[in-house]
Residue frames relative to the residue before (quaternion, step in Angstrom):
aa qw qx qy qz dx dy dz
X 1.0000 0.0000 0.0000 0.0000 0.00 0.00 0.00
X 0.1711 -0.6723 0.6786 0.2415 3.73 -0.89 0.98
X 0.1376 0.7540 -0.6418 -0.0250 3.11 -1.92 0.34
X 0.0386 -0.8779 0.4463 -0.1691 2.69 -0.80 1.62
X 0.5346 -0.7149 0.3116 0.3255 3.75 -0.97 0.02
X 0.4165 0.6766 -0.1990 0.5738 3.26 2.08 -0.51
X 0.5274 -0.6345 0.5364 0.1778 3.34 -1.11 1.17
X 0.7659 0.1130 -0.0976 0.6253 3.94 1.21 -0.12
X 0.0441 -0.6881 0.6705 0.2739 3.13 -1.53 -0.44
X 0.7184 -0.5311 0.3325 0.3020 2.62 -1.97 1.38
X 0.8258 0.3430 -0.1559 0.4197 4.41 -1.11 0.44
X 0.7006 0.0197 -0.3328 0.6309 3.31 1.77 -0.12
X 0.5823 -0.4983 0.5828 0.2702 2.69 -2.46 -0.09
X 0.2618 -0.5876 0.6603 0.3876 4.06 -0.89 0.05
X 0.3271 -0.7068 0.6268 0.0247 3.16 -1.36 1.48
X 0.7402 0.0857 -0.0215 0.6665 4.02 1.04 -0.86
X 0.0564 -0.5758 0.7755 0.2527 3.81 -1.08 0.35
X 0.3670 -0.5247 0.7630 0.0888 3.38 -1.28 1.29
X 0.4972 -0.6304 0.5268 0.2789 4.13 -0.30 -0.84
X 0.7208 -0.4270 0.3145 0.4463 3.52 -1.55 0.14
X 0.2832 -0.6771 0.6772 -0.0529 3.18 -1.47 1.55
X 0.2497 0.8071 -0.5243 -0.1064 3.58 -1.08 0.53
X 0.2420 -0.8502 0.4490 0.1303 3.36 -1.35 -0.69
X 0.0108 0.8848 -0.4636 0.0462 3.20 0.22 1.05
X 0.4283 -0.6345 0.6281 -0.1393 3.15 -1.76 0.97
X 0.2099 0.7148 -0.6501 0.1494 3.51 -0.67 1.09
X 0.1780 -0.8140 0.5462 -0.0862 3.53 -0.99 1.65
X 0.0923 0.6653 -0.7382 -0.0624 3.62 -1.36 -0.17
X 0.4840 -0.5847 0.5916 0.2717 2.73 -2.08 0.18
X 0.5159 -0.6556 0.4317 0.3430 3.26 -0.91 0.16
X 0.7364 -0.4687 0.2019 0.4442 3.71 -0.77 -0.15
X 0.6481 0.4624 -0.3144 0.5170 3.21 1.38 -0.88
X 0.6188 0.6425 -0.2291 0.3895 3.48 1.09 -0.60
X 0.4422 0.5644 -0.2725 0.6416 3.19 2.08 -0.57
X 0.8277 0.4260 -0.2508 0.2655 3.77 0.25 -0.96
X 0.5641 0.7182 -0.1717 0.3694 2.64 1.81 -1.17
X 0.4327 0.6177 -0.2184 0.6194 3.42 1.98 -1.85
X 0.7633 0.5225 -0.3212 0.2029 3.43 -0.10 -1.13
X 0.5302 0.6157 -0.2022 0.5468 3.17 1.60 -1.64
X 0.6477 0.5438 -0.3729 0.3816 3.51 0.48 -1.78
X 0.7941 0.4212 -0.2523 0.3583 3.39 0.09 -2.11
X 0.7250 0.3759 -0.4624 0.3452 4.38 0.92 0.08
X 0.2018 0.8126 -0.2126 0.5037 3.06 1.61 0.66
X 0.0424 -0.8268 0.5375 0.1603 3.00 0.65 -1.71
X 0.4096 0.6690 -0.3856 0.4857 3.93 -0.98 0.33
X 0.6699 -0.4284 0.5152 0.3197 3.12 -2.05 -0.84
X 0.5679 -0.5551 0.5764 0.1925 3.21 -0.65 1.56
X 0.1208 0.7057 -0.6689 -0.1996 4.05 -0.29 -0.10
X 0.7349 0.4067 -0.4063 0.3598 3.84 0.32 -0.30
X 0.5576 0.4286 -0.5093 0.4960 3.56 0.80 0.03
X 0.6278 0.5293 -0.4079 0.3992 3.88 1.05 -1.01
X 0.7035 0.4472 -0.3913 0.3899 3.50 0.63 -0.35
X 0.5973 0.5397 -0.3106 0.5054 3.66 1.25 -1.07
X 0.6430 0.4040 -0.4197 0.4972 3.79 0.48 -0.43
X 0.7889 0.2521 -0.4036 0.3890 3.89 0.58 -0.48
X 0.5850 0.5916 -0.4655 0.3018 3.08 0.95 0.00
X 0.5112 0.5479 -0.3156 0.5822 3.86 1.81 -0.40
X 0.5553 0.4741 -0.4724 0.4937 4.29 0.63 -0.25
X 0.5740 0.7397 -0.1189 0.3305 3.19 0.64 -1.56
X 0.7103 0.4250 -0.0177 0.5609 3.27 0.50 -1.68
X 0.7993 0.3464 -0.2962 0.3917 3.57 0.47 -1.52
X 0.4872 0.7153 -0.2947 0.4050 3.51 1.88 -0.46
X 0.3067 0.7318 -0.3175 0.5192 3.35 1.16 -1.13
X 0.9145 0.0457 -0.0909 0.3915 2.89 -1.10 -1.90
X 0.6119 0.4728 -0.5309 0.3466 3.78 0.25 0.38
X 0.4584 0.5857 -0.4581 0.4867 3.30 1.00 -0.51
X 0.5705 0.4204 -0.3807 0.5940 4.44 0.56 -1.39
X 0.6782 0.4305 -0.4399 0.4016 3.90 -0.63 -1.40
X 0.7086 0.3470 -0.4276 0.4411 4.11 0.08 -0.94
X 0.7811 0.4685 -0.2072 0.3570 3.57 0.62 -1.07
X 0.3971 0.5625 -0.4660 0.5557 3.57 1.47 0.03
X 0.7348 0.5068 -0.2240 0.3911 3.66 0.53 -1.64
X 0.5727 -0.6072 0.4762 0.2767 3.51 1.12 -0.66
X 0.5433 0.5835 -0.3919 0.4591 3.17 1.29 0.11
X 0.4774 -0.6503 0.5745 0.1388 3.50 -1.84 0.92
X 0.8897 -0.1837 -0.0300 0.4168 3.14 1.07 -0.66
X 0.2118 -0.8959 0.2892 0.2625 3.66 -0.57 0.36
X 0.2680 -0.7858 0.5444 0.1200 3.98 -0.67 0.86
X 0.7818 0.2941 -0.2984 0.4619 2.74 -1.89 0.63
X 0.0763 0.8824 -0.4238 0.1894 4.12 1.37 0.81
X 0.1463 0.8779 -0.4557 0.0145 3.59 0.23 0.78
X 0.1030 -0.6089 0.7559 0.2174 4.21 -0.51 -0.26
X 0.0208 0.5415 -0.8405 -0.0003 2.84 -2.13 0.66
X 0.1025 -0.7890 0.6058 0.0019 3.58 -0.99 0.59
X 0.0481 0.6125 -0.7882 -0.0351 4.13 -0.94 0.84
X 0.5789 -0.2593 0.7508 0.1843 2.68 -3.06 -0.15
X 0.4789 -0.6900 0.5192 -0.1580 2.63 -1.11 1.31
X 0.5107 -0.1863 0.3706 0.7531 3.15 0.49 -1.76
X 0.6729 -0.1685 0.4677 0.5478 3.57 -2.20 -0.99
X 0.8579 0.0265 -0.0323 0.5121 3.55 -1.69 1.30
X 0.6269 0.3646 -0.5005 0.4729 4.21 0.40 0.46
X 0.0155 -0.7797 0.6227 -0.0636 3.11 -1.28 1.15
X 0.2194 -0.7688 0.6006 0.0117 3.26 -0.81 1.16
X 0.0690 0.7742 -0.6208 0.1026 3.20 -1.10 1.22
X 0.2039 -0.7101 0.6739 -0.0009 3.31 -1.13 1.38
X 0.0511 -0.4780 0.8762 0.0340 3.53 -2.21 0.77
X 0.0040 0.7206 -0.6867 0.0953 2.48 -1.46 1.12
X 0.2712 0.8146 -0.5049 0.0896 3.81 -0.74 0.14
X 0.4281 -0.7314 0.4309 0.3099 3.43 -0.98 -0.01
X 0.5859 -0.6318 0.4901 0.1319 3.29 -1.29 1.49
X 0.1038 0.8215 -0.5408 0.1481 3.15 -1.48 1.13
X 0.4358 -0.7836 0.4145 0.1555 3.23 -1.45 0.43
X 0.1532 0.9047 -0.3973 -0.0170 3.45 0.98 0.52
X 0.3802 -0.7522 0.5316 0.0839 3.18 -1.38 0.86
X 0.5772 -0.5035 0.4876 0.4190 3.76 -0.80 0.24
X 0.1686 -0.6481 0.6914 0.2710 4.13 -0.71 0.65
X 0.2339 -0.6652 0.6350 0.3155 3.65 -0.78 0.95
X 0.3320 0.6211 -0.6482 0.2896 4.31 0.97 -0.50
X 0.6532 0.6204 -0.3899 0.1909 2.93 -0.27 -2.12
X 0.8189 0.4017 -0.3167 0.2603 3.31 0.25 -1.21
């Protein structure tokens, strides 16, 4: 599966737009994971448990866009975006989202 942020990629052509593919993710920490942040954040610095819980929500929400294009039949998706909100305290919501496709080798190109 390519993915990418670019509306094309260089050598192919998009043979089918299949349409918008996503994936979403929704995380917390746990309680100790709350305290731990807490300690961290009088400290000052990197947060490592929120740094890990945010990649572990991109990650995840990637995942399932990567399935959503490949359920649809698609090879690759363009135009790859995350957006992420709060929820509540420590819930994070993260979306990928992009649009599914069929790309072909451009024999021009060569």
């Amino acid at each position: 599966m390519i993915v990418v942020t670019t509306n094309g990629v260089d050598g192919y052509r998009i043979a089918r737009t299949i349409g918008m593919v996503r994936g979403l993710s929704v995380r917390s920490r746990s309680l100790a994971g709350n305290i731990g942040a807490s300690i961290q954040i009088l400290f000052g610095g990197n947060i490592s448990v929120y740094t890990r819980l945010a990649e572990q929500a991109r990650q995840e929400a990637f995942d399932h866009l990567v399935a959503h294009a490949e359920e649809k039949g698609a090879n690759a998706i363009l135009a790859m975006r995350y957006d992420a909100n709060e929820m509540a305290s420590a819930v994070t919501e993260v979306l990928a989202y992009g649009t599914a496709v069929v790309l072909e080798e451009d024999r021009q190109v060569l």
